[in-house]
SERO-4910 file (N, C-alpha, C, O; in steps of 0.05 Angstrom, whole numbers):
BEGIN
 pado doro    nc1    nc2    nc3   cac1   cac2   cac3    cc1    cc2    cc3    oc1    oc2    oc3
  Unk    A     17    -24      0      0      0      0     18     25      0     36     29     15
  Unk    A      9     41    -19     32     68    -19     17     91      3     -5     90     13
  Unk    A     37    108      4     36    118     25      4    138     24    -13    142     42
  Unk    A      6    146      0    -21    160    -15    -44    151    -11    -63    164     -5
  Unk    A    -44    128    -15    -72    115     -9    -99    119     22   -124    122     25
  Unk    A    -77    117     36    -98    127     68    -93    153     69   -100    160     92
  Unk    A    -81    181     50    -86    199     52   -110    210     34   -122    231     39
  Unk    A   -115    192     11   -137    200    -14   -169    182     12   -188    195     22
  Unk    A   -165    156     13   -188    154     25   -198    165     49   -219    162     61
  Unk    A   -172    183     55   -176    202     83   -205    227     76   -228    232     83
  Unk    A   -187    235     62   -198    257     44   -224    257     32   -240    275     32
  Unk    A   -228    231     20   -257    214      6   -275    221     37   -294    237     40
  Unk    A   -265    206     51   -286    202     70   -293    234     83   -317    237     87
  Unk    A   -279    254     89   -283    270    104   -301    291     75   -314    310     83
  Unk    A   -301    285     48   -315    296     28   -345    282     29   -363    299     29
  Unk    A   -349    264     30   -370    244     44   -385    251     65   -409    256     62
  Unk    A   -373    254     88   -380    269    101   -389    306    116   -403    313    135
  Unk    A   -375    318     98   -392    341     92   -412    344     73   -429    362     76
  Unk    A   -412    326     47   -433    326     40   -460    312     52   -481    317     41
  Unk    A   -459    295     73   -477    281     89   -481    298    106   -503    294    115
  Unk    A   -467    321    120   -471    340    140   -485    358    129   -501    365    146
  Unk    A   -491    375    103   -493    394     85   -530    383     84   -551    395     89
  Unk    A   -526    363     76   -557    352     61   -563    344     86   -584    332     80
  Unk    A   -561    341    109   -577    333    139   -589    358    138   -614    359    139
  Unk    A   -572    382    136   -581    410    146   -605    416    128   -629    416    134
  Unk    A   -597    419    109   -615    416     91   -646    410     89   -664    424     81
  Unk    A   -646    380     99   -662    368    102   -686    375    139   -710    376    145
  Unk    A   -655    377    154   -669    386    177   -690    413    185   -710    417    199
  Unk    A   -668    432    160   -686    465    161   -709    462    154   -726    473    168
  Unk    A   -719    441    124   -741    430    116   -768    425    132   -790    432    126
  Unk    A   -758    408    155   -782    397    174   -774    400    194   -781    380    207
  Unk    A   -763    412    206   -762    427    228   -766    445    231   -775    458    211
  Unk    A   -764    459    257   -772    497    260   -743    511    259   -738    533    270
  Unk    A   -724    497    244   -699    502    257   -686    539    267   -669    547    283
  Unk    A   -714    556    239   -697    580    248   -712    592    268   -705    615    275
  Unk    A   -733    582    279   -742    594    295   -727    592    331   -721    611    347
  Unk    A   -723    561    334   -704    548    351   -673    564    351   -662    572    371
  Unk    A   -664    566    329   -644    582    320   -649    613    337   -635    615    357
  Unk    A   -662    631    331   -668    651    336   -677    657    361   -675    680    369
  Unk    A   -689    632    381   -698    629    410   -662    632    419   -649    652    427
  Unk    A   -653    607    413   -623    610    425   -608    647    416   -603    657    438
  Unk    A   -603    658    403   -593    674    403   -598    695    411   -583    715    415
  Unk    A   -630    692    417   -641    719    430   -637    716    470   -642    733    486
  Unk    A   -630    695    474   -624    671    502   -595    684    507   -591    704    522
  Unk    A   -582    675    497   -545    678    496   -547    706    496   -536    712    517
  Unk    A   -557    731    482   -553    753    477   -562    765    500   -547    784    508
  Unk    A   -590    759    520   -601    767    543   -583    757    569   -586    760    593
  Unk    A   -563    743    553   -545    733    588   -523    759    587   -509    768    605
  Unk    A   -526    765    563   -485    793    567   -464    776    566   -459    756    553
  Unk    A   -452    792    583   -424    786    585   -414    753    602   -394    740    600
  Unk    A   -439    751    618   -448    727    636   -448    700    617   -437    680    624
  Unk    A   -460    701    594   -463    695    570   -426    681    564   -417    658    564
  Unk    A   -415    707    560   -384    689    548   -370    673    564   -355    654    558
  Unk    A   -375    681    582   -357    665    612   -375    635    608   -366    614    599
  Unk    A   -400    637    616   -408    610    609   -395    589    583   -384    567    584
  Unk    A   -401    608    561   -390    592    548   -373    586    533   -372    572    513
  Unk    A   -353    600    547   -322    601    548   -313    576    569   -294    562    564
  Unk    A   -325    572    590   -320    553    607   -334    516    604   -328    494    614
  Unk    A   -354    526    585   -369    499    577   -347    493    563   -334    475    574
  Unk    A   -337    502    542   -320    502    513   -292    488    529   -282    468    519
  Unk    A   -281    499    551   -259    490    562   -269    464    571   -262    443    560
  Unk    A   -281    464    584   -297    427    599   -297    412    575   -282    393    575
  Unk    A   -313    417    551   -318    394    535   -286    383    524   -277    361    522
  Unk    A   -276    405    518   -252    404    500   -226    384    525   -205    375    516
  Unk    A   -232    382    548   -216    376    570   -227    347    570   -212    327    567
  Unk    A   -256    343    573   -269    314    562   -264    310    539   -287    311    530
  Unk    A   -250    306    519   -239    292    491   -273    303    483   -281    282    472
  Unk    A   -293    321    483   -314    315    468   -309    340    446   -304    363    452
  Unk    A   -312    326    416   -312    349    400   -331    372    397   -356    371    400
  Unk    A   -312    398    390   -324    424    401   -338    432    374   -350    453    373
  Unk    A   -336    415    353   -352    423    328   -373    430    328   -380    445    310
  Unk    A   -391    424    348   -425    429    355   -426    459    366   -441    476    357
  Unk    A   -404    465    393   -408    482    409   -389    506    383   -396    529    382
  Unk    A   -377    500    373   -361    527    353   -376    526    334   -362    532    315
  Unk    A   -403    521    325   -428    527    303   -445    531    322   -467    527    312
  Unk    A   -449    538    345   -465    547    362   -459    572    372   -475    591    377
  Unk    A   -429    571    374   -412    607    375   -423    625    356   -433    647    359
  Unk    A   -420    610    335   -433    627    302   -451    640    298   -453    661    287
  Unk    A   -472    619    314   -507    626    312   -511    651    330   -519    674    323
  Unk    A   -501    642    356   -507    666    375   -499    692    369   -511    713    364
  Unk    A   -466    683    371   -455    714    363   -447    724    338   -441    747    332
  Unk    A   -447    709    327   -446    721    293   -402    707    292   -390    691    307
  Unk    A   -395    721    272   -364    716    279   -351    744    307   -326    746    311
  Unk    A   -362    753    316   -350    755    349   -354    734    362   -350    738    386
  Unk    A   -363    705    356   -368    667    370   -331    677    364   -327    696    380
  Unk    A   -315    674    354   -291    663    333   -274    669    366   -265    648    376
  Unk    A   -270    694    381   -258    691    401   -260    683    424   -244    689    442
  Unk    A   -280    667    428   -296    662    448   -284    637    446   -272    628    466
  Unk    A   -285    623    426   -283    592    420   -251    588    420   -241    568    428
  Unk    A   -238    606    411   -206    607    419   -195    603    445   -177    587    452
  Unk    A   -210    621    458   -209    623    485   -212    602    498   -195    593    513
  Unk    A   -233    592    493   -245    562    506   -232    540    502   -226    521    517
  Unk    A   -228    546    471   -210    526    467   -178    524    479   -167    506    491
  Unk    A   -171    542    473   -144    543    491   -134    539    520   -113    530    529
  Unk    A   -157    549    532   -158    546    565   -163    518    565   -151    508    583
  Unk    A   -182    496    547   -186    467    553   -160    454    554   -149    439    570
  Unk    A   -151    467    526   -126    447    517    -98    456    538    -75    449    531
  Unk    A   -103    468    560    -78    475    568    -84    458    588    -70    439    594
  Unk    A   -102    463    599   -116    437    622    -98    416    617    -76    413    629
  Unk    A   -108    398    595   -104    377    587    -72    371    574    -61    349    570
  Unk    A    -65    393    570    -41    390    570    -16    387    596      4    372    597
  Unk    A    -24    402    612    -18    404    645    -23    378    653     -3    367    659
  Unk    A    -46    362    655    -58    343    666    -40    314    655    -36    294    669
  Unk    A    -31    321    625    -16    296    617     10    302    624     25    283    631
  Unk    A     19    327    624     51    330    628     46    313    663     53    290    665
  Unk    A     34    329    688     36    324    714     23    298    723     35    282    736
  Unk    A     -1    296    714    -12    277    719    -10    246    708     -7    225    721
  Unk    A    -14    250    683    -13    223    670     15    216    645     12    203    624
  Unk    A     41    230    655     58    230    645     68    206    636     78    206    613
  Unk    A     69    189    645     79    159    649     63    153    628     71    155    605
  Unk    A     36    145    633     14    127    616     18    144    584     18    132    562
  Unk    A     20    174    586     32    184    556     49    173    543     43    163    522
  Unk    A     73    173    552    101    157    540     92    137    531     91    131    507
  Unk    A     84    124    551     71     85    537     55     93    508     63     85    487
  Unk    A     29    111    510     17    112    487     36    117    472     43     99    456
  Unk    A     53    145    470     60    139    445     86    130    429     94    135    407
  Unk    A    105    104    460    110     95    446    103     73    431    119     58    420
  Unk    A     79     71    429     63     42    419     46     45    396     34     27    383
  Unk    A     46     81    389     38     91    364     54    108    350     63    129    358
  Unk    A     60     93    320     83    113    309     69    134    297     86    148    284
  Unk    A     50    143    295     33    170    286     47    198    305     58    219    299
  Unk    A     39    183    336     58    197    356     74    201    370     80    218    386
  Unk    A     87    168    355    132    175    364    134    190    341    142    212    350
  Unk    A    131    192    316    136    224    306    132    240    303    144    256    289
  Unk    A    109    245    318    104    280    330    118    280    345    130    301    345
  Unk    A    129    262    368    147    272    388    172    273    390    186    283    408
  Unk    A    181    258    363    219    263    355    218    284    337    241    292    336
  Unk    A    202    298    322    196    321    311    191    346    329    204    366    324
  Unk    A    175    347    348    177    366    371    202    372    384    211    393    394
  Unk    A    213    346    383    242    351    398    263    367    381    284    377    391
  Unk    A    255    368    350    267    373    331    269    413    331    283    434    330
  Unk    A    244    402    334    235    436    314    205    447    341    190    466    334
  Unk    A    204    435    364    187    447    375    160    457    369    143    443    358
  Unk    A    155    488    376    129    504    367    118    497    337     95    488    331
  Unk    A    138    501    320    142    500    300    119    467    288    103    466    269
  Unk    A    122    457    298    109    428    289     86    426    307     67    412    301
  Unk    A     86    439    329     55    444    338     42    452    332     19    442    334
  Unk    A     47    483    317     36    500    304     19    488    283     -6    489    282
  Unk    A     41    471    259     28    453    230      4    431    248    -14    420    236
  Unk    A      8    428    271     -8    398    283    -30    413    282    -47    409    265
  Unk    A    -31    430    299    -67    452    300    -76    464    268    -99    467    260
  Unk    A    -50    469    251    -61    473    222    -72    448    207    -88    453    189
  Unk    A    -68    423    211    -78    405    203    -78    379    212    -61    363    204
  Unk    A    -99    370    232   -101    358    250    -93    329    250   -108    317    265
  Unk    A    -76    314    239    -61    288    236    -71    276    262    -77    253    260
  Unk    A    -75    286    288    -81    274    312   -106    290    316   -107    313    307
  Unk    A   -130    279    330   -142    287    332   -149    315    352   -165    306    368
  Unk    A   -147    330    355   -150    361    376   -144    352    398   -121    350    406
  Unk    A   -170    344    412   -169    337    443   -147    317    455   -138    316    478
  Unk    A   -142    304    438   -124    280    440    -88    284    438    -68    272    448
  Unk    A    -92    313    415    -65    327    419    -52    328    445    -30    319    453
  Unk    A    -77    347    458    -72    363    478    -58    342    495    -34    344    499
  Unk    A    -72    324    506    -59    305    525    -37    301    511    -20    315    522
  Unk    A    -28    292    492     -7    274    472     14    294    471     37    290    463
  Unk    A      3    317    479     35    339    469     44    341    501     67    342    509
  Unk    A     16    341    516     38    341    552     58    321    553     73    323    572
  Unk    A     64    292    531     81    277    543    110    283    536    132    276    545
  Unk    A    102    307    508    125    311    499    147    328    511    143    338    532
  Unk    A    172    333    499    185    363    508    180    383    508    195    399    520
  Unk    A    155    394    492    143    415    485    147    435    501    156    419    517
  Unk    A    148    455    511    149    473    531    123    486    530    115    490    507
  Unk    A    101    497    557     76    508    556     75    534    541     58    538    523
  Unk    A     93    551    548     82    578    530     84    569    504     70    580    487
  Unk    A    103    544    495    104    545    457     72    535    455     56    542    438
  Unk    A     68    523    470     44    494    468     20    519    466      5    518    446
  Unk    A     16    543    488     -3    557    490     -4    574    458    -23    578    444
  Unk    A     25    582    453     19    597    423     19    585    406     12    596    386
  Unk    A     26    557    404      9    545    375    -17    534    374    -30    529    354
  Unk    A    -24    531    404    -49    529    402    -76    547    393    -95    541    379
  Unk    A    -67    580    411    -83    602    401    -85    610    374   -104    620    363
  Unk    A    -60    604    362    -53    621    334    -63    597    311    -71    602    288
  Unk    A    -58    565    329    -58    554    307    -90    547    295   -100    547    272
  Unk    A   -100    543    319   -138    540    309   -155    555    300   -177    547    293
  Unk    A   -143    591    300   -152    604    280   -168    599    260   -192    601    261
  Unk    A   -153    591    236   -174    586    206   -189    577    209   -209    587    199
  Unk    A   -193    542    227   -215    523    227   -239    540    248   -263    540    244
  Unk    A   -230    548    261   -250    563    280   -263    580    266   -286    584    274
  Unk    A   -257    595    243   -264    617    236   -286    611    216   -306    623    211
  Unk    A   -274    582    203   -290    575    187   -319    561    194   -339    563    181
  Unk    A   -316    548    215   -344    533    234   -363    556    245   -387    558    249
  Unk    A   -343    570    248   -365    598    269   -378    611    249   -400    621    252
  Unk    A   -361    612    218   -378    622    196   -400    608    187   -421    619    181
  Unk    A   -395    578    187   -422    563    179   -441    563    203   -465    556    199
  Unk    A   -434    570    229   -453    581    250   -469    610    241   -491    615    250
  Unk    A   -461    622    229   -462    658    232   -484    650    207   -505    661    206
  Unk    A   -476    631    190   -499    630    167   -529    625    174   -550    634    165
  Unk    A   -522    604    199   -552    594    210   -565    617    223   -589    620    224
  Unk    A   -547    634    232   -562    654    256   -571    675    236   -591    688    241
  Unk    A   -558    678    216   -570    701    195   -592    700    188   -607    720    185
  Unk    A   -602    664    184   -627    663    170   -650    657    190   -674    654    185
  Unk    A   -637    654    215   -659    648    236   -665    691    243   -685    705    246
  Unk    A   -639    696    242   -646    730    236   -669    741    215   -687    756    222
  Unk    A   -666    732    195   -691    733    175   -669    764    166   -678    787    170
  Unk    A   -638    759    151   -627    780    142   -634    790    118   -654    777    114
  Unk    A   -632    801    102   -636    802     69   -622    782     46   -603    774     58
  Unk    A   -621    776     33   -613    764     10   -581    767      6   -562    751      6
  Unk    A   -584    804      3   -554    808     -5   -533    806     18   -510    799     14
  Unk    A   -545    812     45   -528    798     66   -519    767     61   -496    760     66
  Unk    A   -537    752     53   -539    723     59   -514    711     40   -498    693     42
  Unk    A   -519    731     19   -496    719     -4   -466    724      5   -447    708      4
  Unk    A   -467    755     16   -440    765     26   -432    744     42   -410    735     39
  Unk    A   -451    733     60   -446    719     85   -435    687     63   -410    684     64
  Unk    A   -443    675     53   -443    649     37   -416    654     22   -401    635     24
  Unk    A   -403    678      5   -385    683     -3   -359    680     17   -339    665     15
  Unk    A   -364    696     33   -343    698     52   -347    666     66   -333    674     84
  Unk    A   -350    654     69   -349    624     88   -336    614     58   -313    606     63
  Unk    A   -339    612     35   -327    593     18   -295    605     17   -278    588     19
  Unk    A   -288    628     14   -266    646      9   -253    629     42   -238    612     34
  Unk    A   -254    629     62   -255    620     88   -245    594     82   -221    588     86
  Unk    A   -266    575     71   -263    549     64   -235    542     48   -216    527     52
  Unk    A   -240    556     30   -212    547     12   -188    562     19   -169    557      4
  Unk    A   -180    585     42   -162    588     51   -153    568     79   -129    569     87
  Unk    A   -169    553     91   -168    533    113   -155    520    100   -131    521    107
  Unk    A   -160    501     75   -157    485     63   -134    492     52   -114    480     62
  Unk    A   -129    508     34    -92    505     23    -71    506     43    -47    499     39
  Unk    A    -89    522     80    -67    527     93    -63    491    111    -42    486    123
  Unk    A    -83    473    108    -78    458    118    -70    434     99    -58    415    109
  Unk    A    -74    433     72    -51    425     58    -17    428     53     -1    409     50
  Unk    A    -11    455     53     15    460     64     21    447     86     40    432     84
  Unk    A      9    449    111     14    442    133     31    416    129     55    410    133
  Unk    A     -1    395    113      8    366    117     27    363     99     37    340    103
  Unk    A     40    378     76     67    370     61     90    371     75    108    355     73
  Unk    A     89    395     95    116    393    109    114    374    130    135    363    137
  Unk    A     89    365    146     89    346    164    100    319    149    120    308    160
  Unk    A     89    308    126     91    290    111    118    285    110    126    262    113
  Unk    A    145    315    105    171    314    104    184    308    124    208    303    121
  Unk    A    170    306    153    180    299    176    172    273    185    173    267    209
  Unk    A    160    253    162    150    231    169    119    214    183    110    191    187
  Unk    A    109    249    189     87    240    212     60    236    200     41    231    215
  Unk    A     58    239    170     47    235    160     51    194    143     35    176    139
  Unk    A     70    196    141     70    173    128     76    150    156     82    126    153
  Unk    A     72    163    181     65    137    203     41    139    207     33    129    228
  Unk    A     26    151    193     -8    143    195    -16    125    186    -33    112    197
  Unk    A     -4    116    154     -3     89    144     -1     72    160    -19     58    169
  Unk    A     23     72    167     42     46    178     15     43    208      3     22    213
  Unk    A     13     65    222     -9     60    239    -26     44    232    -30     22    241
  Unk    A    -37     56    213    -70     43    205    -71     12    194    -90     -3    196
  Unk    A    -47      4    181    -40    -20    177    -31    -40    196    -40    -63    198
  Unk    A    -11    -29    212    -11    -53    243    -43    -51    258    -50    -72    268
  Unk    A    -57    -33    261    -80    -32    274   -105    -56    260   -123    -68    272
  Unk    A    -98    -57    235   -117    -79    220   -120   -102    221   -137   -113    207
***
């Protein structure tokens, strides 16, 4: 099996699945009340203030600290607050992942090592960290080879140092955040009942969004790929079978 192959059916499947995510919505706005429900929540979140971000700035840290993906709660940033969600979810997100980063360096340091020396996906993020540091954390949050939550623990076992770990974390989840909170900001527009020519600006800008995520997390994975950590996802996925 060449090395290409579990990166094309990677790709297949996650194309698969936004088009199954796309046509749910779709289908859900259909027979559901969805923009009205939509529009209850944002008029909810907006009557809490400032009380409002702290909540869910602190939900966002909890889930993200429980391995639960924040994909739901960062299209919920969107709805409420339009793209002012985009710093909120940074926030949240960063404060979870430092948790969890703390928690694997102090706490479960030991049981880390074992994981990853028993997965080569993540003995080469972590002879690469040792390499080049921030630098390869940074590409890990540009294009997620490990999964987010799972980083976070997985980078406490490494050498990583916290302040690098904290700025590739903030800087690095940028684009994808920006882009989820935009496909949030779309729902809240139309539960808004905005105009047309808003709706397009709004639909324009999330694709422009989309395809800058995307080339920046293609780059990412070529130079990851040059450091090997890409091509032990193979070798992973094949001893795992």
């Amino acid at each position: 099996m060449t090395q290409e192959q579990p990166a094309k059916r990677k790709t297949f499947l996650y194309l698969t699945i936004a088009v199954l995510a796309v046509a749910g919505l779709v289908a859900a706005w259909s027979f559901f009340p969805l923009n009205q429900w939509v529009e209850s929540f944002r008029l909810w979140v907006r009557d809490l203030g400032p009380t409002g971000w702290i909540i869910f700035i602190l939900v966002y840290a909890i889930s993200v600290f429980a391995l639960v993906p924040g994909a739901l709660l960062t299209l919920a940033a969107g709805v409420a607050y339009g793209l002012w969600g985009a710093p909120l979810v940074v926030i949240g997100a960063t404060l979870g992942a430092s948790l969890s980063f703390l928690s694997g360096r102090y706490l479960f340091r030991e049981r880390i090592r074992n994981l990853i020396a028993n997965r080569p996906k993540l003995k080469a993020v972590d002879h690469a960290i040792g390499d080049e540091g921030w630098r390869i954390a940074i590409l890990l949050r540009l294009s997620p080879v490990v999964p987010f939550s799972l980083q976070n623990w997985a980078l406490g076992g490494t050498s990583l140092g916290f302040p690098a770990f904290v700025f590739a974390t903030f800087f690095g989840i940028i684009p994808g955040t920006l882009l989820y909170v935009w496909i949030g900001s779309l729902g809240g527009a139309a539960g808004a009942g905005v105009g047309f020519v808003r709706a397009v600006i709004l639909t324009l800008g999330l694709l422009a969004t989309g395809v800058t995520v995307w080339l920046v997390s293609r780059k990412a994975r070529r130079i990851l790929a040059e450091k090997d950590i890409e091509a032990s996802e193979g070798q992973e996925s094949e001893q795992s079978a």
